[in-house]
C-alpha positions as a Markdown table, in Angstrom:
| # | Residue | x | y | z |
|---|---|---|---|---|
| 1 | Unk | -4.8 | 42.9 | -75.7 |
| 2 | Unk | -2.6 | 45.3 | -77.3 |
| 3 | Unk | -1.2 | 48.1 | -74.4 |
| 4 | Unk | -0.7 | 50.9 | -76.9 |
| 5 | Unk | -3.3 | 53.1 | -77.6 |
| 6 | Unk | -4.8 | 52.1 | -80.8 |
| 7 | Unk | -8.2 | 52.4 | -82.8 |
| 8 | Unk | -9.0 | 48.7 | -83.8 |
| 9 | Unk | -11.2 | 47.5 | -86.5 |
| 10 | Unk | -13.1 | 44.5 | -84.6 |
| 11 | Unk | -15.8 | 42.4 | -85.7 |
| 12 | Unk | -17.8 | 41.5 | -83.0 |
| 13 | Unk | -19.9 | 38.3 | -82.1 |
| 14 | Unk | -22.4 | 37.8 | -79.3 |
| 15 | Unk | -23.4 | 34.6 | -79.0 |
| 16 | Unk | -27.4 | 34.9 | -77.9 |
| 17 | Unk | -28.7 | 32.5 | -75.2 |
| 18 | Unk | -28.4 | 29.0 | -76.1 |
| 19 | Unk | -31.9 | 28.2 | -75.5 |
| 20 | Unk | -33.1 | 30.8 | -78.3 |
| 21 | Unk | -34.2 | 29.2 | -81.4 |
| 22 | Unk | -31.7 | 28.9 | -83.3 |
| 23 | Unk | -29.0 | 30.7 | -81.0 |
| 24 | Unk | -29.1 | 33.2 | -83.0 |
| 25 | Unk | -26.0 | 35.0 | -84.1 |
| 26 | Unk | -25.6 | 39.5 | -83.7 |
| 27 | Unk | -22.8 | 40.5 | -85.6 |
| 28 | Unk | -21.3 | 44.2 | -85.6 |
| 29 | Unk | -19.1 | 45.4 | -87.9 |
| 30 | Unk | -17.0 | 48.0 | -88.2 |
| 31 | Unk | -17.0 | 49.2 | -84.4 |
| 32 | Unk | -13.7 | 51.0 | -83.3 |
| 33 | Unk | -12.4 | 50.7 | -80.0 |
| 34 | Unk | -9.3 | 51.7 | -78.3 |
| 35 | Unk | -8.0 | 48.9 | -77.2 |
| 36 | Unk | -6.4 | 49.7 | -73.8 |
| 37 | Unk | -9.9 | 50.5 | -72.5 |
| 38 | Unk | -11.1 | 47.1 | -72.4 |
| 39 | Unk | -9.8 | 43.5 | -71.2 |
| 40 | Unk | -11.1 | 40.1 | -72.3 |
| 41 | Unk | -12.8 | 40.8 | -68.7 |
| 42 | Unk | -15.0 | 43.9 | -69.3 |
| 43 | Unk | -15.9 | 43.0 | -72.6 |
| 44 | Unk | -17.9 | 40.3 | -73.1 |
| 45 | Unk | -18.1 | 38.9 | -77.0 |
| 46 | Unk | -15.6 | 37.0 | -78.3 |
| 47 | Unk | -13.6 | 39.4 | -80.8 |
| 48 | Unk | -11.2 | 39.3 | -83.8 |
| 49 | Unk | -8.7 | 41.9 | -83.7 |
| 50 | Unk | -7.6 | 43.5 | -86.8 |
| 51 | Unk | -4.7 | 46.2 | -86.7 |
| 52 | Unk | -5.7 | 49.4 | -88.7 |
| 53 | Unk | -3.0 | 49.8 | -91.6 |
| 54 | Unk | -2.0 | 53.4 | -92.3 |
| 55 | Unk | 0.0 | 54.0 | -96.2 |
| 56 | Unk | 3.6 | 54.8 | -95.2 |
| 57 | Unk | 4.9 | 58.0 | -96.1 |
| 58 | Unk | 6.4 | 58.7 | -99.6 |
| 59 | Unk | 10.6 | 58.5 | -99.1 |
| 60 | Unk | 11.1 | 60.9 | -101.8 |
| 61 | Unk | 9.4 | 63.7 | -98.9 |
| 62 | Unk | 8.7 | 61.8 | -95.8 |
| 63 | Unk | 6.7 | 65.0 | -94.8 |
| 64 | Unk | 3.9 | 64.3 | -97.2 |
| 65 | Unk | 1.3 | 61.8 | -96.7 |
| 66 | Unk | 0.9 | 60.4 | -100.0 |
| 67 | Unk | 2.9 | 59.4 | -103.3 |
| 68 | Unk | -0.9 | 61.1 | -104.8 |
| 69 | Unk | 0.1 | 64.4 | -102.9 |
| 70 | Unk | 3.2 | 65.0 | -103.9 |
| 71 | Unk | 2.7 | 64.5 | -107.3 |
| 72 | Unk | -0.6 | 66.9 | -107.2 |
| 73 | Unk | 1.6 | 69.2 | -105.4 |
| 74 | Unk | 4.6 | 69.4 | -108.0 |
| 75 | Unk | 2.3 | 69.5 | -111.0 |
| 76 | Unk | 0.0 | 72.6 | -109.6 |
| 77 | Unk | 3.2 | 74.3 | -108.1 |
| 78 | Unk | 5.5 | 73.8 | -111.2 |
| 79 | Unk | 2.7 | 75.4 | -113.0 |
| 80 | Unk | 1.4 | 77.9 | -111.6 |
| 81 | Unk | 0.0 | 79.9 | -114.4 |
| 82 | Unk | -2.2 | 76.7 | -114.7 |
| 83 | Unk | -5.5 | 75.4 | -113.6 |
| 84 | Unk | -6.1 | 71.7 | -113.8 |
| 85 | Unk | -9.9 | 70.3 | -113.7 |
| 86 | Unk | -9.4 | 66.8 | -110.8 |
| 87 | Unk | -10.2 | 64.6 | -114.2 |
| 88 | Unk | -6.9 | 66.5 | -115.9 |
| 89 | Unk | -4.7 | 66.1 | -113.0 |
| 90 | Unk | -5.7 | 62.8 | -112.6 |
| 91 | Unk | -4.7 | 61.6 | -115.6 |
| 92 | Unk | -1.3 | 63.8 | -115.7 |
| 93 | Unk | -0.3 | 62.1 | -112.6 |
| 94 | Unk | -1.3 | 58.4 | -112.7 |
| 95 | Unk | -4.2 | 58.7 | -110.1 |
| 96 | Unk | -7.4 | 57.8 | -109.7 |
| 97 | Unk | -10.2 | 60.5 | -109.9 |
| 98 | Unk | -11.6 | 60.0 | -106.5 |
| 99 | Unk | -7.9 | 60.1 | -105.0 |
| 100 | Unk | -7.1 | 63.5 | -106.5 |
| 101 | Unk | -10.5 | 64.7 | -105.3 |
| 102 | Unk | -9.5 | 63.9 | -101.8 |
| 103 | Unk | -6.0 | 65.0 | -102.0 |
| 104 | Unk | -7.1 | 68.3 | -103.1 |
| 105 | Unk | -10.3 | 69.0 | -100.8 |
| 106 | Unk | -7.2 | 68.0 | -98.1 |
| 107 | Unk | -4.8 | 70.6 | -100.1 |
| 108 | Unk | -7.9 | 73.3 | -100.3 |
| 109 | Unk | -8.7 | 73.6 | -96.9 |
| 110 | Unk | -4.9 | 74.0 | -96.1 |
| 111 | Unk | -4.7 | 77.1 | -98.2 |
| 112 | Unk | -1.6 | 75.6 | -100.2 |
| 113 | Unk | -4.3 | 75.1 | -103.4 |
| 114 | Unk | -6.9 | 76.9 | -104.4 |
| 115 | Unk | -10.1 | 75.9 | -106.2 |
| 116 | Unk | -12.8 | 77.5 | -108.5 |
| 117 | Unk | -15.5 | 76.4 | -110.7 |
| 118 | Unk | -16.1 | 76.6 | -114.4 |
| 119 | Unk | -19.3 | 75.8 | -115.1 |
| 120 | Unk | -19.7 | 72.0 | -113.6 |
| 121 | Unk | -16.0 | 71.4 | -113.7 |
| 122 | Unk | -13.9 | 72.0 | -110.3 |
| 123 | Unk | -10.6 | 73.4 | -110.9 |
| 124 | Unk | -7.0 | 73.6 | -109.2 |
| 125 | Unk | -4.5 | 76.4 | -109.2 |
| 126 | Unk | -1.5 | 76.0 | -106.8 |
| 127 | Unk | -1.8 | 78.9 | -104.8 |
| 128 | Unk | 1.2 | 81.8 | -105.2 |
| 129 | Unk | 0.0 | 84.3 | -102.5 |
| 130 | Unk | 1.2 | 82.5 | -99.3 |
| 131 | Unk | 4.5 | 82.6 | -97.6 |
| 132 | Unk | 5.2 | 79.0 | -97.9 |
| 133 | Unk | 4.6 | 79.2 | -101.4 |
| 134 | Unk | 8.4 | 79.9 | -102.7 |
| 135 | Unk | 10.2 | 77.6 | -100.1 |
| 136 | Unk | 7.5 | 74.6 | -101.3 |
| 137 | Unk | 8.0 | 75.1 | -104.3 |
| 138 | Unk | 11.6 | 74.6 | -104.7 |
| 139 | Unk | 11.7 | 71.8 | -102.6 |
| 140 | Unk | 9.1 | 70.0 | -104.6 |
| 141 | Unk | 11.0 | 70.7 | -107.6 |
| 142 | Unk | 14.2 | 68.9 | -106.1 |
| 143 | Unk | 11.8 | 65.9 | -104.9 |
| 144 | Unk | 8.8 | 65.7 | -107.2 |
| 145 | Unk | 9.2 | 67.7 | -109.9 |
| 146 | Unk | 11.7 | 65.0 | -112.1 |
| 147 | Unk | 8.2 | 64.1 | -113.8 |
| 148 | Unk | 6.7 | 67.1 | -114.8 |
| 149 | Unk | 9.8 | 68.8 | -115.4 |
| 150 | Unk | 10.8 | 66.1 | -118.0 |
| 151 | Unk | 7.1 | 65.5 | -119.1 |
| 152 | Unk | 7.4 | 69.2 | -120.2 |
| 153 | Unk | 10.6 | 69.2 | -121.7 |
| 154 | Unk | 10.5 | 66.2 | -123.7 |
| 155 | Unk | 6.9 | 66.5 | -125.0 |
| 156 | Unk | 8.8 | 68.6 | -128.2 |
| 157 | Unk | 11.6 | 66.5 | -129.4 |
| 158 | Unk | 11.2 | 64.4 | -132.3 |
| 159 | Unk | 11.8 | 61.1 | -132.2 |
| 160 | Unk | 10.7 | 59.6 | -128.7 |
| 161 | Unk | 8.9 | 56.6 | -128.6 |
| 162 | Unk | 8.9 | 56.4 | -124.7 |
| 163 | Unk | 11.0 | 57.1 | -121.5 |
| 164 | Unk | 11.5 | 56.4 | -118.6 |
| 165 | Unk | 13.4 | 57.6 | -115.1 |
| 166 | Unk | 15.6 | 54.6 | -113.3 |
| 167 | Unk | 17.8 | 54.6 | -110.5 |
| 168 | Unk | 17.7 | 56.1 | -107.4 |
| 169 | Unk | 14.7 | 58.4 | -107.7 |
| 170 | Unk | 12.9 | 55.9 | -109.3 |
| 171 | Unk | 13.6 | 53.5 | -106.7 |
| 172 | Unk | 12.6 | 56.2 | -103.9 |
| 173 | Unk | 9.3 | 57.6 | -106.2 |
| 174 | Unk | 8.2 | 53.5 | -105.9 |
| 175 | Unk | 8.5 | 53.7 | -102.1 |
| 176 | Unk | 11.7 | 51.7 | -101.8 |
| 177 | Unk | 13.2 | 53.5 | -98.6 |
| 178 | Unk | 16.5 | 55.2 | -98.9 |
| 179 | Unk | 19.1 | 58.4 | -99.1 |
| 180 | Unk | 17.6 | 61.5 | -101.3 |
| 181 | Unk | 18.9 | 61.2 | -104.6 |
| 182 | Unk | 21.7 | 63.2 | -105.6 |
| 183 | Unk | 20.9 | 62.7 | -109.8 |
| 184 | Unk | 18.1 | 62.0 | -112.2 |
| 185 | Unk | 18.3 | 59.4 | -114.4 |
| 186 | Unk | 16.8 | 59.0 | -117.8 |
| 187 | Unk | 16.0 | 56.5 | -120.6 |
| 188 | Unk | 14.7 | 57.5 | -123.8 |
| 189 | Unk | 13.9 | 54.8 | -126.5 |
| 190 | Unk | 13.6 | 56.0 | -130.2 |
| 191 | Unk | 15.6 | 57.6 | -133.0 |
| 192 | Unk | 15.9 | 61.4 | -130.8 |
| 193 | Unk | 18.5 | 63.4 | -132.0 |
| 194 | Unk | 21.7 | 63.4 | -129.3 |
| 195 | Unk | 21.9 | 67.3 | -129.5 |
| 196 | Unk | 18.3 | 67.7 | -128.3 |
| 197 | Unk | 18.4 | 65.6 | -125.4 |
| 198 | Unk | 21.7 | 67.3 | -124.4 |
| 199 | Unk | 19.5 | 70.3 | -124.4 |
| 200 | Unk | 16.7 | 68.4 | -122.3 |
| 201 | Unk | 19.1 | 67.2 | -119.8 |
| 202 | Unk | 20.7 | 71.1 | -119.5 |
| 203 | Unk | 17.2 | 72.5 | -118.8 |
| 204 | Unk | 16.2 | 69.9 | -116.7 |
| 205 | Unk | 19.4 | 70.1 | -114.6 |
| 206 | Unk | 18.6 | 74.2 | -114.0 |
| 207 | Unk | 15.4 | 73.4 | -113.1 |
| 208 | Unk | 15.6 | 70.4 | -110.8 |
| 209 | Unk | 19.3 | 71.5 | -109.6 |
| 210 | Unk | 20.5 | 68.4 | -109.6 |
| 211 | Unk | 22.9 | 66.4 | -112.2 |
| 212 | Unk | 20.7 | 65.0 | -115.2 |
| 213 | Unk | 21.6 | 62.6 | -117.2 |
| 214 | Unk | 20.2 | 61.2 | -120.4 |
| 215 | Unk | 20.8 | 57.6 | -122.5 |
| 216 | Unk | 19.3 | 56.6 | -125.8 |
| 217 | Unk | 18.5 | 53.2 | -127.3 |
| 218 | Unk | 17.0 | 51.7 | -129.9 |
| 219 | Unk | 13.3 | 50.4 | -129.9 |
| 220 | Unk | 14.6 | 47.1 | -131.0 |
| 221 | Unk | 17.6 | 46.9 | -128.2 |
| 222 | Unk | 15.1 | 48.0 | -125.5 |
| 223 | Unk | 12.5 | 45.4 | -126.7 |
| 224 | Unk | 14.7 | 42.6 | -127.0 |
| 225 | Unk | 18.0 | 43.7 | -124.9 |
| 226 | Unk | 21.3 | 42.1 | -125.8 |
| 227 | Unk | 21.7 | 39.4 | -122.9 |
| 228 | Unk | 25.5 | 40.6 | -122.6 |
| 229 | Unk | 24.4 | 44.4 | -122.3 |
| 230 | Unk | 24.7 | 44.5 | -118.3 |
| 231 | Unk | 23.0 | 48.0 | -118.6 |
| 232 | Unk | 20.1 | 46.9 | -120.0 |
| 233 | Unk | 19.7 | 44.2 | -117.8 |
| 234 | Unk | 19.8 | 46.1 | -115.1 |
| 235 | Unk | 17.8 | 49.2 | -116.0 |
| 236 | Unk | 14.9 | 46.1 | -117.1 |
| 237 | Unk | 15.3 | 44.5 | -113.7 |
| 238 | Unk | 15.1 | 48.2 | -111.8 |
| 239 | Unk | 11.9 | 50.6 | -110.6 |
| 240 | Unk | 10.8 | 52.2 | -113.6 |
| 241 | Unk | 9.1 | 55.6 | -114.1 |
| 242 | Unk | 7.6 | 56.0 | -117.4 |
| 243 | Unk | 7.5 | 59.6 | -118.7 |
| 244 | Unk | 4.3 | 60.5 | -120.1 |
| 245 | Unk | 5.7 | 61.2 | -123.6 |
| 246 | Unk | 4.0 | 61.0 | -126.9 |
| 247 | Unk | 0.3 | 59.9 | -125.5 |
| 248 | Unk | 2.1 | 57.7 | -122.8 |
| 249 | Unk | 0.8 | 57.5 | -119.8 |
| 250 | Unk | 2.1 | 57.8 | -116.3 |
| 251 | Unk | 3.2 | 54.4 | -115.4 |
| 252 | Unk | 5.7 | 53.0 | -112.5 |
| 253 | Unk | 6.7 | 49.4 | -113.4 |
């Protein structure tokens, strides 16, 4: 038995008195014990132990509980002159429905989000009028906010077929454990003109305070990549954070 205080997920199975018909079987499922209150002693079924599993935190900011929070958090808080309905949000950040539903009823009842109602539709306004409000902010623009941010900025310039973050923060934003990252990295396939994404990769850098940096390729190079270009490669072989540009959806690969 484990010694650490734990709830358990067992299944339980009593075998009945041999001489019943049948010896018939009881099963339980889904008790929870704590397993340091019981020994194979004082507890009398035979039992299969299976340890709960809890989602690790996000590395990009270890202090939330979810990937699903964060990015609810950045897209209400880098927008607060916005209300989102859950169906909206959900589809902004690459989450289910149901999962922004919980996120936000957690979020509500904190006082960092508030919610109203518009007819049958439930909406969500980051909410300005506490004194965390600032401070959160800022730090999820320096953690979360490379999607939104760049979602926003790149959803006028002509001439983008997709794109997509790499690197570090990709690599961190896909749960691969590591330092914060110190730049923003960013891939945009199509025919965009240089001057525009120069201008992307300014705003973006005020905003997110951090050094941003912006390559272009070809649709053709990035659908068939020169085995020789070791970028490429690379970047192909690397977490990927697709942009939600031009109809695209939110997609980590």
């Amino acid at each position: 038995m484990p010694s650490q205080r734990a709830a358990i997920g067992v299944k339980v199975r009593k075998y009945l008195n041999a001489s019943s018909p049948g010896a018939q079987l009881t099963s339980l499922a889904g008790l929870i014990i704590f397993a340091d209150e019981f020994s194979a002693e004082q507890f009398p079924y035979e039992v299969m132990y299976i340890t709960s599993m809890r989602t690790p935190s996000p590395p990009l900011l270890p202090l939330l509980r979810s990937r699903a929070q964060g990015d609810l958090l950045a897209l209400l808080y880098l927008h607060p002159e916005r209300d989102y309905s859950l169906t909206e949000a959900a589809g902004l950040i690459g989450a289910s429905v149901k999962t922004v539903h919980t996120e936000a009823s957690r979020l509500v009842a904190s006082g960092l989000v508030a919610d109203s109602r518009r007819g049958n539709v439930r909406l969500l306004r980051a909410n300005s009028d506490t004194p965390v409000s600032r401070p959160l902010t800022d730090l999820l623009a320096v953690t979360y906010g490379p999607l939104p941010v760049l979602t926003d900025l790149l959803a006028d310039v002509a001439g983008v077929s997709t794109a997509f973050i790499y690197g570090s923060w990709a690599a961190r934003y896909q749960g691969e454990p590591g330092p914060v990252p110190h730049d923003i990295d960013v891939l945009v396939v199509g025919a965009a003109d240089r001057d525009d994404l120069d201008d992307v990769a300014r705003a973006a850098q005020e905003r997110l305070r951090r050094p941003v940096s912006i390559r272009r390729v070809s649709p053709a190079a990035w659908a068939e990549p020169n085995p020789g270009d070791a970028f490429l490669a690379s970047v192909h072989q690397r977490p990927l954070v697709q942009i939600p540009v031009a109809g695209h959806g939110n997609a980590a690969q």
